[in-house]
Each structure stands twice: as C-alpha cells, then as structure tokens.
N, C-alpha and C positions, 0 to 999 in steps of 0.2 A: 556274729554281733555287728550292727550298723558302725559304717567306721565313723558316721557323725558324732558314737554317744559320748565317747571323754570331752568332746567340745561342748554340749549339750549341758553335762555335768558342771562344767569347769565352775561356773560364777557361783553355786551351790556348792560345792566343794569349798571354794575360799571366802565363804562368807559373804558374795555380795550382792545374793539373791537369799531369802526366807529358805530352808528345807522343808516344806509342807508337812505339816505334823497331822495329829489324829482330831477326826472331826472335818476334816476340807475332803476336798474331791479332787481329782488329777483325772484329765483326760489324756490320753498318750496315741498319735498317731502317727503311720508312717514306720514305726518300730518292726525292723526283724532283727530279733533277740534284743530285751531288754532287762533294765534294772535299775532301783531307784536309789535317787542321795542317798548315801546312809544317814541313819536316824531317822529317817520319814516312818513315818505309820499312817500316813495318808490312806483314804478308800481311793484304790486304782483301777479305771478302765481303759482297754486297750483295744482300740480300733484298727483291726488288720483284716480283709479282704483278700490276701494273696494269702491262702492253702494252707503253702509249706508255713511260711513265718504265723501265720494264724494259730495251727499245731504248735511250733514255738516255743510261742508265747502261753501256750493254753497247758504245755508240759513244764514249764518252768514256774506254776502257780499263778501266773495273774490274770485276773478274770478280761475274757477276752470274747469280741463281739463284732460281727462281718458289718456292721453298719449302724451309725451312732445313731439313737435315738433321741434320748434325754438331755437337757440342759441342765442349769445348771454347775455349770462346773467353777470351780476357784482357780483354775490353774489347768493348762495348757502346754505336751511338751510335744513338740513336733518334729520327725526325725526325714531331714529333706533326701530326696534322692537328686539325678538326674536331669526327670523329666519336669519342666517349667510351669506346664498345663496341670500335671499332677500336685504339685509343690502349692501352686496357686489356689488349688481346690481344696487340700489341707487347710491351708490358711484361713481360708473363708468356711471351712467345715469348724476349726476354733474358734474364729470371733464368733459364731453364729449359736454355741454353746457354751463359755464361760460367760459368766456375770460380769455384767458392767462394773469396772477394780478390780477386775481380775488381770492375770497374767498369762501371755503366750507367749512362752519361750521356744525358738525353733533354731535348729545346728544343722548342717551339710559341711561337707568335705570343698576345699577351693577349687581340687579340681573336676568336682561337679557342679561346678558353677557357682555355690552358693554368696559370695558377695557380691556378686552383680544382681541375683536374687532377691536379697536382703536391700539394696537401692533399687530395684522396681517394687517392694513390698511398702518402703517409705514412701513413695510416690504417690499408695494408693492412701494407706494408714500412718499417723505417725509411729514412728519407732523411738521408744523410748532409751537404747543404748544398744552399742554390737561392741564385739570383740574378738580379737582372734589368737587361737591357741589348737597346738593340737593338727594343724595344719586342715583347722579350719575354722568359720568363724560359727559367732552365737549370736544373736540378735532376741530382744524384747518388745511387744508392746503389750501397753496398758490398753485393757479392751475400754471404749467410751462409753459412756452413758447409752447414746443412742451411735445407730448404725444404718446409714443411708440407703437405699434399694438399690443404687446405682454402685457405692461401693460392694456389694454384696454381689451383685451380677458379674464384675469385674472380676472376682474371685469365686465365681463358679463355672466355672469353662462349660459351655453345650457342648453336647459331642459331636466329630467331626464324621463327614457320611461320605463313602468314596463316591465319585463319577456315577458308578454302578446302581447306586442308593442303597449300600451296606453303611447301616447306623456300626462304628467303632466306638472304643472307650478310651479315656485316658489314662495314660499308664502301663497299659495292656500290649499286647504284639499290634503292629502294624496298624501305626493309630493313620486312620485316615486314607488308608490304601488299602488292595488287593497285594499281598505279597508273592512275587514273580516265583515263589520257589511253591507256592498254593495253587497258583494256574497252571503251573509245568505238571503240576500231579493228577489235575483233574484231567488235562489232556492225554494223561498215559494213563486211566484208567480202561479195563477193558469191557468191551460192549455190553456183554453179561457181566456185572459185578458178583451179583449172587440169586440164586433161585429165588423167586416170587414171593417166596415164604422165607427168604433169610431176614437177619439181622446186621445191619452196618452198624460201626461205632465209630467217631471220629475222637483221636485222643489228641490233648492239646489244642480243643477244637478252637480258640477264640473265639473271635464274636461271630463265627460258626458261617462262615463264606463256604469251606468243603461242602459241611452238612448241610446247609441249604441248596443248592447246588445238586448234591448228590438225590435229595428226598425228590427234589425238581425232572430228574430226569432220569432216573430209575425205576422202577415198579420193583419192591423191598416191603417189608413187611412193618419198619422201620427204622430211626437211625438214635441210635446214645450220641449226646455232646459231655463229652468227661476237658475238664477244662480248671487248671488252680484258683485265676483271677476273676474272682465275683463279677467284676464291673462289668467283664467281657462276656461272661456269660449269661449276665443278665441281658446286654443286650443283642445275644445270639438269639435269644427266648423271642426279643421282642422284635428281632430278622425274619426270624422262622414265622409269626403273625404276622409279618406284613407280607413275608415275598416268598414263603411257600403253605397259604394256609390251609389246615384240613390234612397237612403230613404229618403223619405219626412219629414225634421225636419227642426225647426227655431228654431232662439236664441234669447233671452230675456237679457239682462243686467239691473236686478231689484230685487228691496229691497222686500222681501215678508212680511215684518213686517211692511213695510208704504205706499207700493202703490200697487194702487188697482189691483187686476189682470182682465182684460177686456172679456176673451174668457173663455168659460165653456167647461167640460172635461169627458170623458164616466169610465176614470180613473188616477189616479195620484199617481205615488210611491217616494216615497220622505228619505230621510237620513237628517233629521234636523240638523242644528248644537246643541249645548246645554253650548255655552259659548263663550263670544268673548275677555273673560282674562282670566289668573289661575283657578277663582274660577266656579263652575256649574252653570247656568242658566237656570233652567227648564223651567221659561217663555218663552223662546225663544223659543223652540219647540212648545209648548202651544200658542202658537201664530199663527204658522206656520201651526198648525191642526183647527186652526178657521179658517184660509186664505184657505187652502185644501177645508173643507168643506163648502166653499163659491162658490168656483170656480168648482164643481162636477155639471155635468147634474143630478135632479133625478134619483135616482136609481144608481148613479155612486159608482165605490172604491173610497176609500185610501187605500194604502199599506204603513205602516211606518216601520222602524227598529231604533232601541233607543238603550242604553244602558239600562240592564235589571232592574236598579235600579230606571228609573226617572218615575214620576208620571205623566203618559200619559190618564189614563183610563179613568177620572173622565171626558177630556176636551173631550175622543171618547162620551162616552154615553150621556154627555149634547148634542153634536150636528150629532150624524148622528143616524137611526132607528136601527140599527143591528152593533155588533160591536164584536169584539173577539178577540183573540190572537191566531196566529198560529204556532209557535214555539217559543221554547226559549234556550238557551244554556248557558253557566260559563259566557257569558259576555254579550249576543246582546236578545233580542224579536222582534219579528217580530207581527206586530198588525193589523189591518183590520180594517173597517168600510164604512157601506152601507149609503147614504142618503136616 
C-alpha cells in the first residue's frame, strides 16, 4: 500500500473534502495498492503502467488501465512518489482529464519530497489548500475553466535521451543514462552468445540499451524485451526502430516475479532490480534467477550483473549445472550460469 494513502484520505475522512458518491467519475494515479473513502460509490479508474502495482490494483477489484484515455473526470486522486519529472507528468496527466470544477487531489510522504513539490506545483497552477498529516502532506486544486499550452507543457516532461541517443522514460531505471552496471555486462559477454538460430531475451530490459545493443552485434535469431514499466518499454520499442532497424525483437509488458514466462531461450542477460523502496531486497533478484533458470533451453546462459555485495551465488549453484563469476569491479559482478 502507498505510504502516501492515509494523507491522501485524511481531508475526506474528516469532512473537509465531498466523498464522491455514485454518478461522478474518479480518476486515480500513481496508485500501488489502493482504496477509496469509505461511502463513495463513485465509477473508479485506475491509471498504473508499472506491472506489478497494475496486477494490484486489477486483483483487488478496480478497474484498471496502462494508459489514460478518456476525460472527463470529476475528481482526481494522485498518489506522488519520489521521482519530480514523474509527479509533474501525473499532474498535468489530471488537469488534462478532469472537468473544469473539478478536483485534483494529490499526497506524497515529506520525506519523498512532496512539499517542496506541492510549492513548485503552486508556481505553475493555483493550489486551492495543503495540509499535513500522516507524515505527509495533501494538496488541492480546482481544475480552471481553460488551461494554457505552456502550463500544460510545463507539466509533461519530454523524455530525456543519453549522449548515446537512447530515448529513456520517466520514472523508469536509469532515466537519462546508460547504467554502468548495463555496460560492464555487455562487455563480459562472450563472443559467441548463441548459435545463429538461437533466442536471446533480455529480463528487466528497460528501455532496452542491452537488447539493442545485443540484436546490433550478434547474428541471433532474435531478442524478447520482458520488462514491468510501460513507459520504458514502450520506448525500448521505439530504440529498437531507430537504432537497430529490421532486428527481429518483441516486447513483453510482465511481471517476472508472478507470471509465468511461456517461451524458452538459448540465453538471457538480465540486470535485476534489487528494491522497489529505500531499503535492499535481495529476494527480488533471487527470484528473478529462479524465473531465468526456468525459462533457458538445456544448456542455455544466464548472464546477470548485480551490485557486488548481494547474495546471488547460493540461488546460481542451487539451479543451473555450471556457474561462475566473471568479473567484478568497486561496485558491479558480472555472474554466469549454465543449465
């Protein structure tokens, strides 16, 4: 559950916001795991693009959709994270689909920044009230009648492109760079990846720098980008068009830690995540190396790169025959395993 939502709740809870009843519309973004005022019978749609929270949302009843289409809306609840670029595009993804008198409400945690957020969101739009509780705050506005092209712009962030000319997403892994632990892996791959007629797959691909890269200088048969975050993989899609065209690769939008993956692979190079808050989750890779070595034809790789300190070795040697490490540096390892 988002640790913004009892902030989020609070003004609705004590009366000083309407609980949207039956007949209005709620749009809901930004949500992983959610739930409304009590007493609302409002029509709810839920805008999530990351996977896992997607799934979520879509198993705890409420109807849920990778990318908002329809306006429309009476009401607006926005659940902030972190990221500023991302938060900003929420913002301006709400005013862009409730009704003029309508309301966006949006909550973040203080110490992911959100009231410093909520005074560069007043800067752009008035804010009709904030407040803090919960150990974090809540902020309002009243959407205007009209809505300028320049405020609008302001609040839809372009996406940012490395040096390289990899288009990134916001929100996503390594917004706007090549990740140093992504380059140590391509340079430990070996000469021969796999025969002429194999299958690559890259898991966790982002906005797919491996897989382009790999389709680029291999001769393969082709490559799968299996990958949680919509945004990133849609713009792997639109990588693979620019900077490797005419390679045979498809795109996956899937959870690797809940569904199954269907197609078997000759080899699979992957950059795990290893946290989906603050603190480390080595499970999550360890998980992601049982799904890997699920998904290998006999005899197939994995290539993984990790940060050097997480406990990966114990989950190669329980499941594939042959296993190693093949570099390591001040920050990244680079590990291997045969089925």
């Amino acid at each position: 559950m988002n640790e913004g939502l009892p902030t989020l709740l609070f003004p609705f809870e004590r009366g000083i916001l309407d609980v949207p009843q039956a007949g209005q519309r709620v749009l809901v973004l930004g949500a992983a795991g959610f739930r409304m005022p009590d007493e609302s019978a409002a029509d709810v749609v839920a805008v999530q693009d990351f996977r896992p929270d997607h799934l979520a949302l879509v198993r705890s009843g409420i109807r849920t959709v990778a990318e908002a289409g329809e306006g429309g809306f009476d009401l607006a609840l926005v659940l902030l994270s972190r990221h500023r670029r991302e938060n900003e595009r929420l913002i301006g993804e709400a005013l862009a689909r409730v009704k003029p008198g309508g309301l966006i409400v949006a909550a973040g945690t203080k110490k992911d920044g959100a009231p410093s957020f909520a005074k560069r969101i007043g800067g752009v739009v008035p804010v009709a009230a904030h407040m803090s509780k919960h150990h974090g705050v809540v902020f309002w506005i009243v959407r205007p009648e009209e809505i300028s092209t320049s405020v609008l712009e302001q609040l839809r962030p372009e996406p940012l492109f490395t040096p390289e000319g990899f288009e990134t997403a916001s929100g996503g892994f390594s917004e706007g760079r090549i990740d140093e632990g992504s380059r140590l892996l391509l340079e430990c791959l070996p000469e021969k990846l796999v025969a002429s007629a194999g299958r690559v797959a890259d898991f966790c691909a982002g906005w797919g720098y491996l897989a382009v890269e790999i389709a680029k200088q291999y001769e393969i048969a082709g490559v799968d980008l299996y990958e949680a975050h919509k945004r990133s993989l849609d713009a792997a899609e639109r990588n693979f068009a620019r900077m490797a065209p005419g390679k045979p690769a498809r795109f996956f939008w899937h959870d690797l830690a809940t569904e199954p993956v269907a197609e078997r692979y000759d080899a699979i190079v992957m950059n795990p995540p290893f946290h989906q808050s603050r603190s480390a989750q080595p499970e999550l890779g360890q998980a992601m190396i049982r799904v890997a070595a699920g998904a290998l034809k006999p005899g197939g790789r994995l290539f993984l790169v990790a940060n050097r300190g997480l406990p990966y070795e114990a989950v190669f040697k329980e499941h594939f025959a042959d296993h190693g490490e093949i570099r390591r540096n001040d920050t990244y390892k680079v590990l291997w395993g045969r089925r």
